[in-house]
C-alpha positions in Angstrom: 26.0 -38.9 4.8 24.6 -36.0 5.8 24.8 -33.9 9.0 22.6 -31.1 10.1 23.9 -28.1 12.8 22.5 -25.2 13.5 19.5 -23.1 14.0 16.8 -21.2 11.8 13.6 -20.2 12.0 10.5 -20.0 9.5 6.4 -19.8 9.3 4.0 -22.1 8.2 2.0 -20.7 5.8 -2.0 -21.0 5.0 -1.5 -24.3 3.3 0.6 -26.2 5.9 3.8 -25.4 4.4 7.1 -24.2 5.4 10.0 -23.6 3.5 13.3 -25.8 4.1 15.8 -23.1 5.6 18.8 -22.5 3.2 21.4 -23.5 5.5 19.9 -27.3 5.2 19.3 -27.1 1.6 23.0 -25.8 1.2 24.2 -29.2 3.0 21.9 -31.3 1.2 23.3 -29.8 -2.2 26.8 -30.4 -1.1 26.4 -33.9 0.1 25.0 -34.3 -3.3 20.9 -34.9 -2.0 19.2 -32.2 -3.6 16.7 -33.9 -5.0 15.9 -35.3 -1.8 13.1 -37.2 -0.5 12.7 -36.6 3.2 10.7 -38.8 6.3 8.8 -36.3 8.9 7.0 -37.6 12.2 6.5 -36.4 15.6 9.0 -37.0 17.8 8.9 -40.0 20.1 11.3 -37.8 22.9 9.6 -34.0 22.5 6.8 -31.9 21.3 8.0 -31.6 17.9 8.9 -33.2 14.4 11.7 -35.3 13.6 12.8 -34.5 9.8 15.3 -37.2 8.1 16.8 -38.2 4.9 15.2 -41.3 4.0 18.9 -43.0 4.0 19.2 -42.0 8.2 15.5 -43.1 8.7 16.0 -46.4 7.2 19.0 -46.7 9.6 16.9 -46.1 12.5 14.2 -48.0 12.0 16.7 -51.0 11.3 18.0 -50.0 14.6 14.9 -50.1 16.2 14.0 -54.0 14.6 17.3 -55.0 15.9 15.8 -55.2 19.4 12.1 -56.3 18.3 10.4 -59.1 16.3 7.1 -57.1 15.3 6.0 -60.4 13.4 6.0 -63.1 16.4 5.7 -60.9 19.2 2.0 -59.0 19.4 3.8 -56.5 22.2 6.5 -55.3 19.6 3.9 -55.4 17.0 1.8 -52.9 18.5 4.9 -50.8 19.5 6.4 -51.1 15.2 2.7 -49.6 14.6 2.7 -47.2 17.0 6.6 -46.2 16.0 5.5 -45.9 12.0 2.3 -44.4 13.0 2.2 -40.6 11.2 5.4 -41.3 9.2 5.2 -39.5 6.1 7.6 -39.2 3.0 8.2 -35.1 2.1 9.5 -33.9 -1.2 11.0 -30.3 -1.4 8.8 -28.3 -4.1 10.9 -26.2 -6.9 13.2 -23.8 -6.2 12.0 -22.5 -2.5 12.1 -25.9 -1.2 8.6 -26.1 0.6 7.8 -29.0 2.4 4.4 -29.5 2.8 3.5 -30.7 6.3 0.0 -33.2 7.0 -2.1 -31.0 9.2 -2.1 -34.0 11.6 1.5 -33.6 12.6 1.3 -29.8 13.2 -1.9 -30.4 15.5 -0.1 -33.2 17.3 3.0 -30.4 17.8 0.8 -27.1 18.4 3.0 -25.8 15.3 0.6 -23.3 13.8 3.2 -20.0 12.9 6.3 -19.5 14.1 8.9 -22.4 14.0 12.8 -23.1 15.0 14.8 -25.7 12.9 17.0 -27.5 14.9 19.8 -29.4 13.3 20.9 -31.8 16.1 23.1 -34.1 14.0 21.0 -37.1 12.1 18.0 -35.4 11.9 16.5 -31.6 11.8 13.9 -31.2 14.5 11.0 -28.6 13.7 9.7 -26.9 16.7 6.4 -24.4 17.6 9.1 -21.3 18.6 7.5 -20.8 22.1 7.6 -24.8 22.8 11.5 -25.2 21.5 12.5 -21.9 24.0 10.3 -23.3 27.1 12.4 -26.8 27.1 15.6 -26.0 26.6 17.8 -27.5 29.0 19.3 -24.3 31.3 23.2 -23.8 30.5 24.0 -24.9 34.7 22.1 -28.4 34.0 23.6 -29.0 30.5 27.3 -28.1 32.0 26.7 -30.6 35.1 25.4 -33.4 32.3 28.4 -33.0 30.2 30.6 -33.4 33.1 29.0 -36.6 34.2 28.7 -38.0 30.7 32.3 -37.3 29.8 33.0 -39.4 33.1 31.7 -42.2 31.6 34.5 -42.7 29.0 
């Protein structure tokens, strides 16, 4: 299974590409997914794209049906649309691993240059730099939230 850490940062180019930052291709290699087909949609939680292997999006979305019954129930229904709506598979080109991104998703994000990877465990988020840098929760909150969440074990 693979994990994602750490930070990088690349540029879209004129075609609505960007290039898969080394550090996550390295992982990807070593975990034996080079050849990987990936799942990209906006983020439900923030102003940017969620990236997954197509084994941890599978996972979710099972998650996700555990608590819903899309077929009987026309509220969960119209929530499974609205969850797989913009959810599109992404193949790595050749050697320079380019993923090429629908224009839709990069409107919806305001991702038009300049982008941060974020590896945040199951998934790699993809970020407009300004927007990642603006939310960032400030080092005094993030200490006072770990306190209280390590309370709860």
């Amino acid at each position: 299974m693979v994990r994602f850490f750490g930070k990088a940062t690349g540029k879209v180019d004129d075609k609505g590409r960007i290039v898969l930052p080394a550090i996550y291709r390295d992982i990807m290699a070593r975990e034996g997914e080079s050849d990987l087909t990936l799942v990209i949609k906006k983020s439900v939680q923030g102003n940017c794209l969620n990236l997954f292997t197509v084994e941890e999006w599978s996972k979710r979305t099972d998650k996700v049906l555990e608590g819903i019954d899309p077929e009987l129930n026309p509220e969960h229904a119209e929530f499974w649309s609205k969850f797989n709506d913009g959810v599109y598979y992404v193949v790595p080109d050749g050697k320079l691993a380019r993923l090429n991104i629908p224009s839709e998703l990069l409107e919806q994000t305001g991702i038009t240059k300049d982008v941060v990877f974020a590896g945040v465990g199951y998934k790699i988020e993809i970020w407009a730099k300004e927007a990642r840098e603006a939310l960032l929760m400030p080092d005094d909150r993030f200490k006072s939230t770990a306190i209280r969440l390590s309370e709860k074990k």
